[in-house]
C-alpha positions as CSV (number, residue, x, y, z in Angstrom):
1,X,24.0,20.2,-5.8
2,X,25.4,18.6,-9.0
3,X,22.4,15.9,-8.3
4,X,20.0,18.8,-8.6
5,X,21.4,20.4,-11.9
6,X,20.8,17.3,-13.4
7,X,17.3,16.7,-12.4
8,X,16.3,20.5,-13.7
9,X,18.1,19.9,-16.9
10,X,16.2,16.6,-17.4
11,X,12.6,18.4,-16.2
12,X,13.6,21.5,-18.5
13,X,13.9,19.1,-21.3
14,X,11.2,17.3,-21.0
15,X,8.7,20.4,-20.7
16,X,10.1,22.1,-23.8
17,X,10.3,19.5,-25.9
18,X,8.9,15.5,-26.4
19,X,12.3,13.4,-26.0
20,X,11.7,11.0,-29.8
21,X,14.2,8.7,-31.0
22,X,16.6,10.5,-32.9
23,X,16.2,10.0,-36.9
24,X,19.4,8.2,-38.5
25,X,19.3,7.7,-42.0
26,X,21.9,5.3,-43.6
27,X,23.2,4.5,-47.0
28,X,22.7,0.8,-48.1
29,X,25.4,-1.9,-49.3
30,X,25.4,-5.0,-50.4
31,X,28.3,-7.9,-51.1
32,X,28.0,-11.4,-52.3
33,X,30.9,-13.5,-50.8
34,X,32.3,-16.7,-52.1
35,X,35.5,-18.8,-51.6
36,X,37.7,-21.8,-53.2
37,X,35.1,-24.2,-54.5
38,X,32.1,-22.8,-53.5
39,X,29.5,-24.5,-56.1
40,X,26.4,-22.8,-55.1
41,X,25.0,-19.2,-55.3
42,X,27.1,-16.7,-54.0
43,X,26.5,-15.9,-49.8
44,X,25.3,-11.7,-49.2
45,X,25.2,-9.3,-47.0
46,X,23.1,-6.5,-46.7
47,X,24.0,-3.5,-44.4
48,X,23.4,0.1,-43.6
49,X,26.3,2.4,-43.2
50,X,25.9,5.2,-40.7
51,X,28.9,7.3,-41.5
52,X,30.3,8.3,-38.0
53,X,32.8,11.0,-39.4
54,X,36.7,10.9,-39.8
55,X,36.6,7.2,-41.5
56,X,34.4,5.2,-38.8
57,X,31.6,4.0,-40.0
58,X,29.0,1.8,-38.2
59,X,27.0,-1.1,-39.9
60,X,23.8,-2.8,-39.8
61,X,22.0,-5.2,-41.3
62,X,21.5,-9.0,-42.4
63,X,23.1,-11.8,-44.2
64,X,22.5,-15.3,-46.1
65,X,24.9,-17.7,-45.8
66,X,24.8,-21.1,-47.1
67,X,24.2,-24.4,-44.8
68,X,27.2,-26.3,-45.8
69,X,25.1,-29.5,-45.4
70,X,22.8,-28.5,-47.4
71,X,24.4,-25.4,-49.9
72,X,20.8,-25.0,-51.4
73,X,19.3,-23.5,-48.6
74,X,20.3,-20.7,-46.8
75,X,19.7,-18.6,-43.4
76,X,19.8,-15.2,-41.7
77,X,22.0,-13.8,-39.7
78,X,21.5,-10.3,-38.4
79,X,24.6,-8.7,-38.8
80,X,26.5,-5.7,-36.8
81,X,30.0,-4.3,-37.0
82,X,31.8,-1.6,-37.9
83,X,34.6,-0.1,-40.3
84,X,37.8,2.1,-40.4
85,X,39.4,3.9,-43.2
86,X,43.5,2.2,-42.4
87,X,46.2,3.0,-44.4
88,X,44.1,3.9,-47.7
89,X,41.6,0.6,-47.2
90,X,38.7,0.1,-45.7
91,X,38.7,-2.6,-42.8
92,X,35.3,-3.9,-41.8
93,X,34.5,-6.1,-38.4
94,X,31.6,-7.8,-38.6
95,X,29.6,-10.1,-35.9
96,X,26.7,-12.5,-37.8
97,X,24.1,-14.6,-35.1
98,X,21.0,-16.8,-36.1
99,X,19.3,-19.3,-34.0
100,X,18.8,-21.6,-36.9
101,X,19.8,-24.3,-39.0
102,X,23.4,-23.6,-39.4
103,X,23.3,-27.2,-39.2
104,X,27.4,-27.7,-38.9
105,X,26.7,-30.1,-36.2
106,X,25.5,-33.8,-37.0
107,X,21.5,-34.2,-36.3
108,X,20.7,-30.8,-35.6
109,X,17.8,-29.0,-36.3
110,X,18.2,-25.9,-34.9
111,X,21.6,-24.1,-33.2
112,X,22.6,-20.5,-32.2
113,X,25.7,-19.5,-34.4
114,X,28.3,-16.6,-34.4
115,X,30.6,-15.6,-37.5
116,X,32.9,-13.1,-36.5
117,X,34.4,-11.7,-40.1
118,X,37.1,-9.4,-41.0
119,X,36.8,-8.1,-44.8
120,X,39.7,-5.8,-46.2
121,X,38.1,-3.9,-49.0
122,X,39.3,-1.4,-51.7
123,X,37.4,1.6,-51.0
124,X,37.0,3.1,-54.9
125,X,35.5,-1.1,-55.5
126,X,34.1,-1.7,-51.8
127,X,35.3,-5.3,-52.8
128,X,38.4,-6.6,-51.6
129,X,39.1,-10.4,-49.4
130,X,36.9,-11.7,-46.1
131,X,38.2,-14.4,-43.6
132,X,35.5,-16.0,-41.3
133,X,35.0,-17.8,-38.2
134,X,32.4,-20.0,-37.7
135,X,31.2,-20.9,-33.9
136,X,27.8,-23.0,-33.2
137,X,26.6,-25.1,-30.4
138,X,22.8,-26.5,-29.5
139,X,23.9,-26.7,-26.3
140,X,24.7,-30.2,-26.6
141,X,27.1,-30.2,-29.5
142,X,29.5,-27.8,-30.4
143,X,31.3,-26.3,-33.6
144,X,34.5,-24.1,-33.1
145,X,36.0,-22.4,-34.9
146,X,35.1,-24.0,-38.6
147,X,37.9,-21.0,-40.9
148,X,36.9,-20.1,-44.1
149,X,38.2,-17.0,-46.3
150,X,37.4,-16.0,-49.8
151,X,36.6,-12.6,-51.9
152,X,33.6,-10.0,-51.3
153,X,32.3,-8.4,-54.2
154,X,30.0,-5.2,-53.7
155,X,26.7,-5.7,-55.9
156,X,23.8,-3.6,-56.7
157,X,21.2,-4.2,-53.2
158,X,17.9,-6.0,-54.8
């Protein structure tokens, strides 16, 4: 019975009405990153923020972060997560992959990485500290858990 419900529910909907992605429209941020002795252009990421209600927010986006090997070049990382309004700050987790060259790992061209970030922000500034983790591998080689931790400035999106 409950089987049937559902089915003339779904038929119902689908002859009243075309079933279309929804429409989400989301505000835009930006942050440059740097951290002790950092020599090259500031790192950035770019994100939407789909405001979720009550102090969640979801984020999506990309970032460029710098190949330490080479701190002239850079690549993307398409970047999700998510923030929470604790105790008067705002608390952002943030997951960052590429298959590129992170190049971390001797002689290789190309690698999948993950950066898993936490960034504790001032919500009147949106700036505040990050902390990283770096994780790469070619599937030959692998880089765990390379730490780095700096400030995050919000900046104007270009």
């Amino acid at each position: 019975m409950k089987t049937l419900r559902i089915i003339v529910l779904l038929l119902g909907i689908l002859l009243i009405g075309r079933l279309g992605p929804a429409e989400c429209h989301a505000l835009e941020y930006c942050w440059s990153l740097s951290y002790p002795g950092m020599t090259s252009p500031p790192e950035t990421i770019r994100v939407g923020v789909q405001d979720l209600g009550n102090g969640h927010y979801i984020l999506s986006g990309q970032a460029k972060i710098i190949l330490v090997v080479n701190p002239n070049q850079y690549n993307t990382f398409i970047v999700s997560g998510s923030a929470e309004m604790i105790n008067n700050s705002l608390d952002v987790s943030l997951r960052l992959t590429s298959n590129g060259k992170i190049s971390l790992l001797p002689g290789v061209s190309e690698a999948l990485g993950t950066i898993v970030m936490y960034m504790h922000l001032n919500p009147g500034t949106l700036s505040g500290t990050y902390a990283r983790i770096i994780d790469g591998t070619n599937g030959h080689l692998q880089l765990t858990g390379t730490f780095f931790d700096g400030t995050v400035t919000s900046t104007p999106c270009k």
